[in-house]
N, C-alpha and C positions, 0 to 999 in steps of 0.2 A: 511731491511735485505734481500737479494738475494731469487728469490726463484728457483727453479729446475720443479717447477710444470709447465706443459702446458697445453694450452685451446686448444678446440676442435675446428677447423677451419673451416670456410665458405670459398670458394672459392674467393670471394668477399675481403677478407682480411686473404690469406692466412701466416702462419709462415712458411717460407720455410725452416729453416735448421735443424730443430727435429728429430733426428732418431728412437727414439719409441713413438713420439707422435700422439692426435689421429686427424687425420687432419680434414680438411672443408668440407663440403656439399657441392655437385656443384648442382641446381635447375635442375633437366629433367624429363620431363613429357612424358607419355604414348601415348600422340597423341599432331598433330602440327597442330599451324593454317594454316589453308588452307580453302578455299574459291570455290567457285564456276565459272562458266563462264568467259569468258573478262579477264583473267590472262591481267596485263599490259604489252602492246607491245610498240613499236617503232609504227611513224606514217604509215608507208608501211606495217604493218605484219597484222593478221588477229588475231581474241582470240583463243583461244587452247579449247581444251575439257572440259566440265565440272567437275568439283570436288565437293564435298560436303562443304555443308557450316557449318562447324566446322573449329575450330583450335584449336591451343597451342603454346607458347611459340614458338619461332624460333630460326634466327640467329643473331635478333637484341638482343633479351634479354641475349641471350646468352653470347654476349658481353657487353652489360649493366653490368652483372655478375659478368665477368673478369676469367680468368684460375684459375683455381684446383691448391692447393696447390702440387707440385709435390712428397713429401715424400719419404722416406727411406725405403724400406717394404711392405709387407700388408697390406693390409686396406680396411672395411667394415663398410661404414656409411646410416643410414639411416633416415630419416623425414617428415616433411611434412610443407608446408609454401604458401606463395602465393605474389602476384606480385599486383601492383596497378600502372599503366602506360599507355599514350593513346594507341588507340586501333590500332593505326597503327602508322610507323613514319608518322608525321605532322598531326594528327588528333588533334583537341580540346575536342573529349569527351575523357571520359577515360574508362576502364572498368577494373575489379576485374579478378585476375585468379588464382587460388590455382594451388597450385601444390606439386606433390611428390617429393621428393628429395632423391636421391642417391650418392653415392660417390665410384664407387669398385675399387679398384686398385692391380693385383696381378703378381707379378715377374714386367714384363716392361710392360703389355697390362694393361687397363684403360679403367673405364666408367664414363665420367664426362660432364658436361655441356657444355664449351663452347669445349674443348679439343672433345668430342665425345667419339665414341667408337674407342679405336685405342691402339696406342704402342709407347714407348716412346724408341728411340734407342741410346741414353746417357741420364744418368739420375744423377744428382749429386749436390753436395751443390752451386756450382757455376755456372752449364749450367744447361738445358734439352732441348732437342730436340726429334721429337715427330711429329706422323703425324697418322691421323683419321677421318671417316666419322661423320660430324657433319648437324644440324639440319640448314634448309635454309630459310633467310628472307621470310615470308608469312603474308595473311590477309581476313579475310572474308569479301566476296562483302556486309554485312548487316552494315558493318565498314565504308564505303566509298561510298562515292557519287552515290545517284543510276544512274545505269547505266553504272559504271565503272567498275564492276566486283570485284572477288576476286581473289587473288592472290596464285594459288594452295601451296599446300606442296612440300616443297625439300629437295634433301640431295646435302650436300658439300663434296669435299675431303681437309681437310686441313691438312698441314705441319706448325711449328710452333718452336721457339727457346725462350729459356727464359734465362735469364741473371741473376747473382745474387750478387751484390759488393757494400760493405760498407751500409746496412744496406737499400739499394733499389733494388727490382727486378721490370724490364724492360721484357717486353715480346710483340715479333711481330708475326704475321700471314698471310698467306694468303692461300684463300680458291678458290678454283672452283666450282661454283655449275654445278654438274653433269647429273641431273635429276630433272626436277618441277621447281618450283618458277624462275628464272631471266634465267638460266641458265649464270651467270655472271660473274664477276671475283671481289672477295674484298682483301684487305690488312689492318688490324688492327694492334693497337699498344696501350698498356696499361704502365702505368709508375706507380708506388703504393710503401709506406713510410709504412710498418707494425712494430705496436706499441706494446709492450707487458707494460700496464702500471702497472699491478699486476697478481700474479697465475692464477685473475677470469678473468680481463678487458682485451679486446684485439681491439686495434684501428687501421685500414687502410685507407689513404687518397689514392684516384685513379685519376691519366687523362687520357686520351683517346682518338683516336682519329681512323676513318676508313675512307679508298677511295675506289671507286670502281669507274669500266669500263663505259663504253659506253652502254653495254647490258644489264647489272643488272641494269643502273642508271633509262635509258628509259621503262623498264619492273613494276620496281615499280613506278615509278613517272608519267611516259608518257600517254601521252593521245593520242590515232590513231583516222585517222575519225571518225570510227563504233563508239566510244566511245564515242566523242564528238556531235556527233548526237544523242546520246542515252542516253547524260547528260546533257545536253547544255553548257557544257565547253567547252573554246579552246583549239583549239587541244597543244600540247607541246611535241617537245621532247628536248635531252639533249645528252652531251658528256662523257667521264669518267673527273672524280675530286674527290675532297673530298667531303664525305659522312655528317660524322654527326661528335660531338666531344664530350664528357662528363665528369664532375665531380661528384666524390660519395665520402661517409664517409661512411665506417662499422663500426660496433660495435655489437662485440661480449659477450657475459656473458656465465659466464663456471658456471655452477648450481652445477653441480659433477663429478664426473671422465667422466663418459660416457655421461651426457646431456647437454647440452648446448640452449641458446636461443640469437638469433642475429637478425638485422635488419640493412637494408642498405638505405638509402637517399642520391636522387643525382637531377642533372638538366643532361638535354643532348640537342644538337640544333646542326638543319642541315646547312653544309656547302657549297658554291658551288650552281650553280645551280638551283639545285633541290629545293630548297628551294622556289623557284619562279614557283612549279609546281603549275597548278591550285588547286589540290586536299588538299595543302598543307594549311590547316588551320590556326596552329601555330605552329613557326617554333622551338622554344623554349618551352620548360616543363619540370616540377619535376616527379620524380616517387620514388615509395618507395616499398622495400623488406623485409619480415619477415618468421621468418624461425626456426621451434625447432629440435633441431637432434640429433641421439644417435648414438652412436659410438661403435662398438662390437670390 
């Protein structure tokens, strides 16, 4: 029997064509990782100022994620949920991160995870296009090889266009980092199949894929003398290529009108390059996301 009911959406596996439904959480947190000393340079460049050795989520998880269901309307969601993924790209250990989750979206301006805080200037069942400050690749130096430092906080500016026909939405990006971490340049691109299999079940398969410059690549991956002396790695640097690439399953469960519970499982692995940096542990890994959220 058809039904008319909608689930509450994770960004991860958004329904994009609902016009009063209540859409997905996109994960952002309160503070970013960010690190300390020896931010990653190129072999010529020197480390940058110190930052504190905390973080949060970035612009890797960010895109792990995938964009915010774009929606018809208003909307105010909120949660709480957490992340389980290595501690940096290429790391072998992993660590735990909770996180709050929000979702605001009101007339065209937006605050959402991988989207940021920004404005979407067409918005509709079959585009959206859309540009916002969002959170920049980062990593604390307790993460990564002593000696190598951390990789301060940043923010991006990204522009972003999403697609929507015959029952797949396509969406590309690309970002500047403006401020902290690479100050780099990336280009993402996410492809996702959302499944409505009942009122409750809501399924998204995702791929993925990101490239970035010459500056971002060398800043996260790269190893300078100072560095190399100070870890006893060789030194490495790199050019711009492809980044990393991912597959994820969401799966969403609608509890009641307003709450919902979801969890996402995926692999992701670096492309290019970079993968051959010394710091770079393992190049491939799963991670997985859980998330309860309520929808006003």
């Amino acid at each position: 029997m058809p039904t008319t009911a909608t689930p509450i959406e994770h960004p991860a596996f958004a329904r994009p064509r609902t016009r009063t439904r209540l859409t997905a959480l996109a994960l952002l947190s309160v503070a970013v990782w960010h690190g300390p000393a020896l931010a990653q340079q190129p072999p010529a460049e020197g480390p940058p100022a110190e930052a504190p050795d905390d973080n949060m989520p970035g612009g890797w998880l960010g895109w792990i994620i995938g964009p915010s269901s774009p929606g018809q309307g208003n909307q105010f969601n909120l949660g709480v949920g957490g992340a389980y993924m290595p501690a940096y790209m290429g790391a072998k250990d992993y660590r735990f991160q909770p996180l709050p989750t929000v979702d605001i979206k009101y007339g065209r301006f937006f605050l959402t995870f991988q989207d940021g805080l920004g404005a979407n200037f067409i918005n509709n069942e079959n585009i959206t296009i859309g540009a916002g400050l969002t959170i920049a690749d980062n990593y604390r130096s307790k993460d990564v090889p002593d000696g190598i430092g951390g990789l301060s906080f940043g923010l991006g500016a990204r522009g972003f266009v999403t697609l929507r026909q015959f029952g797949f939405e396509a969406t590309t990006g690309v970002t500047k980092i403006i401020t902290g971490s690479t100050g780099g340049v990336l280009a993402d691109f996410n492809l996702s199949r959302p499944v409505m299999v009942n009122e409750r079940l809501f399924i998204n398969p995702t791929i993925g894929a990101r490239w970035a410059n010459g500056r971002h690549n060398n800043r996260y991956f790269g190893i300078n003398a100072q560095q190399s002396e100070a870890s006893g790695l060789a030194e490495f640097s790199t050019g711009s290529g492809m980044l990393d690439a991912k597959f994820d399953v969401g799966v969403q469960y609608r509890l009641t009108e307003h709450l919902g519970l979801g969890v996402v499982g995926g692999v992701t692995t670096l492309l290019g390059d970079v993968k051959n940096s010394p710091i770079v542990e393992k190049k491939t890994a799963p991670y997985a996301i859980g998330f309860i959220s309520y929808s006003f």
